[in-house]
N, C-alpha and C positions, 0 to 999 in steps of 0.2 A: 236641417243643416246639410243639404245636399251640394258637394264640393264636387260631385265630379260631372264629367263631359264627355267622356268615351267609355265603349266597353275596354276589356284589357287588361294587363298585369300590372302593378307599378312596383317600382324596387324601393326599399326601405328610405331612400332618399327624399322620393319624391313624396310619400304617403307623409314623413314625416313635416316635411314643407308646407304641405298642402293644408294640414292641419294644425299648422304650428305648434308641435309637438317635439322633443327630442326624441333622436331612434334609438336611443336607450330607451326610451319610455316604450316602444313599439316592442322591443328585444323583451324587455321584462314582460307584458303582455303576454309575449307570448313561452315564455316559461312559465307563466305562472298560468296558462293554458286558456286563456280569455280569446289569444286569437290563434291559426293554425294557417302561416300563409305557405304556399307550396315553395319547394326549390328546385332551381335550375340543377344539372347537371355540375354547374360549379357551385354550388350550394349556395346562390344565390338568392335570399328570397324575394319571392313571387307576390303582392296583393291583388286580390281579383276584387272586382265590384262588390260581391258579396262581401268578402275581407272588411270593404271599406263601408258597410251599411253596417256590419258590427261592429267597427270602432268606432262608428255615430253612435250607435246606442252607448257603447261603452263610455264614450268622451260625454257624453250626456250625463250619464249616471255619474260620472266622477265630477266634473263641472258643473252642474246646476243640480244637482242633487246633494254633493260634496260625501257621496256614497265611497267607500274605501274600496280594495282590489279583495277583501274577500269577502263585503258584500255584493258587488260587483260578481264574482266567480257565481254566489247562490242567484243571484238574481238571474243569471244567463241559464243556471242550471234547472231554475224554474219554470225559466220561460221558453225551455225544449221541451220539457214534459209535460208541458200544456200542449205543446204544438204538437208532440206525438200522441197523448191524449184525445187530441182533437182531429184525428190522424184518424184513429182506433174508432173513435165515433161515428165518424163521417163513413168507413171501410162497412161498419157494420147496420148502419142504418142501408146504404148502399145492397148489402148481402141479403135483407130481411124481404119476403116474399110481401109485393105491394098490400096484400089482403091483410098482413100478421102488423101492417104497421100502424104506430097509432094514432086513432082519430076523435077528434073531439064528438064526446056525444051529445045529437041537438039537443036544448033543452034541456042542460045541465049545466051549471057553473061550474071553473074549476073547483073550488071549494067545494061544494059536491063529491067531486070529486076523489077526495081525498082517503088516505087511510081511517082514518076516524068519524069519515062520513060528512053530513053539512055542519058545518062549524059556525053555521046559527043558532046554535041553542044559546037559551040564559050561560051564564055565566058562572062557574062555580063557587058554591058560597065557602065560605072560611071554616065552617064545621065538616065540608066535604074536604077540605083540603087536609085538616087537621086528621079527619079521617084516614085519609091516605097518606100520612106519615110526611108530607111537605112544609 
């Protein structure tokens, strides 16, 4: 749902037009902190591109999802701390000295691999399970 065609600001007017939406519905948004668009000197507010690639998500989730404004709120607040997570990952694999990172060993499967070793053996029987209190 890509509505726009320049970079730029747009004022609450036009965001709302464009998306056929009321700018109450813009103004609630953003009290209820879904969006955060900047203001002019005359307290104008400001939509930047970005603004308006999260009111796509937004109008998404609430229209074709029929998601409400405070699943809406978790869903955005989830999906920042993925993205800073994924932030954190990337920073840190980046930092890790090329020798210390890790590499698949030939001749091994990921199973192999694993904490508990190859995860081909038989299968545990039911007097083992009962065994171990499961």
């Amino acid at each position: 749902m890509t509505k726009r065609k320049s970079k730029g600001a747009y004022m609450i007017s036009a965001v709302a037009e464009m998306y056929g939406i009321h700018p109450q519905t813009l103004r609630l948004y953003e009290r209820e902190g879904l969006l955060k668009p900047s203001r002019t000197e005359g307290n104008t507010r400001l939509y930047t591109d970005e603004d308006l690639q999260r009111l796509e998500f937004i109008l998404s989730l609430a229209r074709d999802l029929g998601v409400n404004i405070s699943g809406i709120a978790i869903i955005l607040q989830m999906r920042e701390r993925m993205e800073e997570m994924q932030r954190q990952i990337q920073e840190g694999r980046s930092s890790l000295p090329r020798h210390r990172r890790r590499r698949p060993i030939p001749g091994r499967d990921r199973a192999a691999a694993t904490p508990f070793g190859n995860t081909r053996h038989a299968p545990i029987s039911t007097e083992e399970i009962t065994c171990l209190g499961l």
